[in-house]
N, C-alpha and C positions, 0 to 999 in steps of 0.2 A: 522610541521603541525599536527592537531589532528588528533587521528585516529577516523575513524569510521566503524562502520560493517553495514549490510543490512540485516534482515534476510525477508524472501518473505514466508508467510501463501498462500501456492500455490494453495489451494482448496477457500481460503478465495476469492483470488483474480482472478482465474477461473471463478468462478459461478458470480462473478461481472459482467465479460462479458458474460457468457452464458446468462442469464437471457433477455439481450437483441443481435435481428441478425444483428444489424448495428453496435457492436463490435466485432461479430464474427472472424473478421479479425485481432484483436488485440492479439489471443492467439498467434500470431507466433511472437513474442517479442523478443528481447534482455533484459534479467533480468540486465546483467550487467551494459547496456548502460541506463537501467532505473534509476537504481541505482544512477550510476553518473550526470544523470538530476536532481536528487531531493536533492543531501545532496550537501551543501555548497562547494564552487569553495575552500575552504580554506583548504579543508580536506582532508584528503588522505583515501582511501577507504582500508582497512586492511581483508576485506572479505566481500562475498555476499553470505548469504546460501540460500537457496531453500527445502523447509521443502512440502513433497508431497506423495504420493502413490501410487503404481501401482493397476488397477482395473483387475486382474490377471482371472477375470471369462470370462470377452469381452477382446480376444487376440487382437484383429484391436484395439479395445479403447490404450490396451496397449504398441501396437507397437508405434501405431503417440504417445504417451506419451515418450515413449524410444528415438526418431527420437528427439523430443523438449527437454529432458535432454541430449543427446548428444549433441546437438547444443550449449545448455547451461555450459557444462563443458569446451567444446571446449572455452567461452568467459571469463571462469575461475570462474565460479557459483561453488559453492560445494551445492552437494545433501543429503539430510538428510533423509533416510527412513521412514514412517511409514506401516502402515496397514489396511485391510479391514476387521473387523469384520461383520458374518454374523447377521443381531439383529430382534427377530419376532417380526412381527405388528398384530395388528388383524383390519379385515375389518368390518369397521361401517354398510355396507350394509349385508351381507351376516355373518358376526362374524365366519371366518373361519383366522386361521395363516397361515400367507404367510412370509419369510423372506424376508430383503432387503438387501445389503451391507451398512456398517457405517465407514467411517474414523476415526481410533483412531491413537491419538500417539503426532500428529500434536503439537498441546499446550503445551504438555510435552516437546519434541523433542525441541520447542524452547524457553524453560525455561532452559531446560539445559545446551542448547549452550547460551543461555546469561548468564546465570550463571558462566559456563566454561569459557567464554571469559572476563568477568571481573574479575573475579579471576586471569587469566594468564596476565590481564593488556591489553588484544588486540586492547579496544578502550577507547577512551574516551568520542565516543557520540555511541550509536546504533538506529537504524531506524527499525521498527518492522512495514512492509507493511502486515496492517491486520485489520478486523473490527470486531474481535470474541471477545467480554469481556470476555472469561474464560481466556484468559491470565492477565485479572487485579491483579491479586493475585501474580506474580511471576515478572511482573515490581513493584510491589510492593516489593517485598520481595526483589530484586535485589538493589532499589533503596535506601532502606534502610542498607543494609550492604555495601553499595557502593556508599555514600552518592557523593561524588564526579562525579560520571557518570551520562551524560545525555539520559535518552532515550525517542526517540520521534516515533509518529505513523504518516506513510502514509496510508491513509484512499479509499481503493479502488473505485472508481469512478460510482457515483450514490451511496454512502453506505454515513450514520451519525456517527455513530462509537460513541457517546457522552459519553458513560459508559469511553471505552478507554480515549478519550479526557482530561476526568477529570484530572486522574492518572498520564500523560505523561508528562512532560515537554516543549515540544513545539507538534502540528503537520501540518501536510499538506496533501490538496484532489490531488490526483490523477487526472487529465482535460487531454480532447481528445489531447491538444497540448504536452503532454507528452506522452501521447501513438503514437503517431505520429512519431515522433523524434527516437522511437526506434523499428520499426516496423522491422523486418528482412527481408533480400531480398527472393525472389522463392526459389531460390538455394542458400545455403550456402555451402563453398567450406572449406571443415573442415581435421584434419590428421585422419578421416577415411573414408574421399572419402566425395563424393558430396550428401548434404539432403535435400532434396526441400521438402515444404510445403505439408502438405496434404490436397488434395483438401476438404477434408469436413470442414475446418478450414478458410475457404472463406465467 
């Protein structure tokens, strides 16, 4: 069977759903069981990584985060760290600096694991769930040293992604009947005891 790997732009495909409250209910997911909806019945899934951040300044933000990668490992996601940079803005009203938080790391974090993973041979197709075009440069670069390897983009739901599109090999949108399919129960009954949903994720 071919291999394939999953890597999930976790901030990419968050704010997919944040943006609107009638997917609200869609963060509480199975990455892995999404995974397995979207790549070919033919394939054998060889990894699913989850590329994300902790918001370490809102503790609650970070615990329900920790509560949804525990669930996540628990289904055999691996997590890939990045970070929050502080970065100042200045306000068009009033022209005073105020900082905000900035996720870095994310694009990089999954250039390397596709990099590393072609290299070590892991697949032969990779699926990159993500609508960011700063990673066009490194499916690039991958595809070129690795002419043989296919990788294709799942495009977050309600997102165009066309920059991506171009670059990739084949892709496919993201639709409610797939977030459906892997929606996680209240409680999941995991080897570190019982973790149910948190209610602001309704």
């Amino acid at each position: 069977m071919k291999k394939h790997v999953f890597l999930i732009d976790g901030f990419n495909l968050y704010h997919s759903l944040l943006n609107n409250s009638s997917l609200h209910k869609y963060k509480w997911i199975n990455l892995y069981e999404l995974a397995k909806i979207l790549i070919p019945k033919s394939h054998d899934i060889s990894g699913v990584y989850y590329f994300t951040a902790l918001a370490n300044w809102d503790q609650q933000k970070a615990a329900r985060h920790r509560l949804f990668i525990h669930v996540q490992e628990f289904y055999g996601v691996k997590t890939v760290y990045g970070k929050f940079k502080m970065r100042e803005k200045k306000c068009r009203l009033c022209h005073g600096i105020y900082k905000i938080p900035e996720e870095k790391q994310t694009d990089v974090n999954i250039a390397i694991t596709l990099f590393t993973l072609a290299q070590k041979n892991e697949f032969d197709t990779a699926t990159i769930l993500s609508g960011d075009s700063d990673l066009i440069p490194s499916i690039k670069a991958v595809k070129n040293i690795f002419p043989l390897k296919r990788i294709g983009i799942a495009i977050p739901i309600h997102r165009s992604a066309n920059e991506l599109r171009e670059v990739a090999d084949f892709y496919m949108k993201i639709k409610l009947k797939h977030l459906n399919s892997c929606l996680l129960p209240e409680k999941v009954h995991t080897n570190r005891g019982i973790i149910t949903r948190p209610q602001k994720w309704l």
